[in-house]
VMD Tcl script that draws the C-alpha trace (Angstrom):
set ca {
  {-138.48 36.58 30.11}
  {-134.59 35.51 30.25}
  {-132.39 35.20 33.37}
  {-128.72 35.27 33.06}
  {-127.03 32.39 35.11}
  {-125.53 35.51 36.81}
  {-128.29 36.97 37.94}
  {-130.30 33.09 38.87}
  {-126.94 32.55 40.99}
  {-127.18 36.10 42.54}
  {-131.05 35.74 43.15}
  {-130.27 31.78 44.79}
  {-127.73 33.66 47.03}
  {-129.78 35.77 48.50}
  {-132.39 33.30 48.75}
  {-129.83 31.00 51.04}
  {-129.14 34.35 52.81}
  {-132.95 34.69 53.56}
  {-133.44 30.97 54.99}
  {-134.09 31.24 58.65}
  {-131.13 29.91 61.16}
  {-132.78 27.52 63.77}
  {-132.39 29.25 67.00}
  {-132.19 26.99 70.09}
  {-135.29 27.13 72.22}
  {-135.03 29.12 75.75}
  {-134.03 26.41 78.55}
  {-135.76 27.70 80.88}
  {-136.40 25.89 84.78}
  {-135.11 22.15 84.05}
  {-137.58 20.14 85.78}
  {-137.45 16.59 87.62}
  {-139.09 14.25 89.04}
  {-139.85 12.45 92.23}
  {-141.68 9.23 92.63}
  {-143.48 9.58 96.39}
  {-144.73 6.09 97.70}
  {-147.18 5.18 100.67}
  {-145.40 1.66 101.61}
  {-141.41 1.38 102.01}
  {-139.52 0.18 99.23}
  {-141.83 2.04 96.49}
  {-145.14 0.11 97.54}
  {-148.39 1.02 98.49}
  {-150.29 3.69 96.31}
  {-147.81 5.98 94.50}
  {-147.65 9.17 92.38}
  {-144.39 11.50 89.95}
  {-144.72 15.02 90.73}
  {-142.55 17.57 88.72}
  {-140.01 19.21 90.67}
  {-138.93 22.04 88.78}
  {-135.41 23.43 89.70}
  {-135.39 25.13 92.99}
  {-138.92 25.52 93.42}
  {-141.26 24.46 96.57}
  {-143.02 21.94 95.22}
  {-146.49 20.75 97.92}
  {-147.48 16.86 97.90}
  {-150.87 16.18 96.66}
  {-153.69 15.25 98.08}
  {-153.31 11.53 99.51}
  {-149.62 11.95 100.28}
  {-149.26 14.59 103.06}
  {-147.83 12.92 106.32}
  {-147.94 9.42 104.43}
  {-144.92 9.24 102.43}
  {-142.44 5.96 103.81}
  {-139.90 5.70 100.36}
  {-139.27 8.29 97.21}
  {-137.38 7.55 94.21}
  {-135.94 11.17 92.39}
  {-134.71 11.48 89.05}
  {-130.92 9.81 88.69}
  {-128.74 12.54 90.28}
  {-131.06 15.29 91.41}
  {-130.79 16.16 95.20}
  {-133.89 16.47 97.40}
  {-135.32 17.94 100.70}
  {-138.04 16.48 102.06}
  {-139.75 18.93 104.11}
  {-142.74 18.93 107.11}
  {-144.50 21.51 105.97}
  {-146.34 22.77 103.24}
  {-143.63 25.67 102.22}
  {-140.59 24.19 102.27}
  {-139.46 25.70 105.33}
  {-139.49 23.64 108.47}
  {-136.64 21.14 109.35}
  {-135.75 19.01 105.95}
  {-134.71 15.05 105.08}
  {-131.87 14.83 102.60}
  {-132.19 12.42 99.26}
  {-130.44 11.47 96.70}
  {-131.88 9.09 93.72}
  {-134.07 5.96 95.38}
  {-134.80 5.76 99.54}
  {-136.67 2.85 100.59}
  {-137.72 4.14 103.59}
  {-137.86 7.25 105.38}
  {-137.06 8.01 108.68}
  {-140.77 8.99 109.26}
  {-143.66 9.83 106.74}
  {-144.06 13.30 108.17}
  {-143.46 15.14 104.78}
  {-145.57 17.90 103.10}
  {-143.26 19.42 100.37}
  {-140.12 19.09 98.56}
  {-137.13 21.10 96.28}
  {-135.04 19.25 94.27}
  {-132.01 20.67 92.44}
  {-130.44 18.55 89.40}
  {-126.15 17.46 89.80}
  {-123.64 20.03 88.75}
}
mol new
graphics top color blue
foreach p $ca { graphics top sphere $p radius 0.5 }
foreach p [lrange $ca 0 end-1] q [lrange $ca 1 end] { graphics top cylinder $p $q radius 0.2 }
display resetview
């Protein structure tokens, strides 16, 4: 069988036509992270949780009520809350706290900088 360079270049054209165009990938939540310490100035036993954008997010086991520093992803803003539901009264912060007014925290949102 003979092709015709006409009809190879027509057939390589819509080849090139057929080749898939990356698409971006969904975004999504954008997610943190805060670093929750037993000690001031990020000592004692510590754990990163994932704060995902907006979202209630509960301490684990071992940190409720025991929480003296935190250290949140560059930027992000945080409230530290009592409760388990991010709803009672909250603490304010902003990257790395060495210590916290008290280690009465349950729960926290973080949102990432404009």
């Amino acid at each position: 069988m003979y092709f015709t360079p006409a009809l190879l270049a027509a057939v390589a054209t819509v080849i090139g036509l057929a080749t898939a165009t990356p698409v971006p990938e969904p975004q999504g939540i954008a997610a943190g992270s805060i670093e929750l310490c037993t000690g001031q100035y990020l000592q004692g036993r510590c754990t990163t949780i994932t704060t995902p954008t907006g979202t209630c997010v509960e301490f684990p086991r071992g940190f409720h009520n025991d929480v003296s520093s935190v250290s949140g992803l560059e930027g992000w803003n945080c409230n530290l809350y009592h409760d388990d539901h991010c709803t009672s009264a909250s603490y304010y912060v902003q990257g790395e706290q060495d210590t916290l007014p008290t280690d009465n925290f349950n729960s926290v949102i973080c949102t990432p900088p404009p």
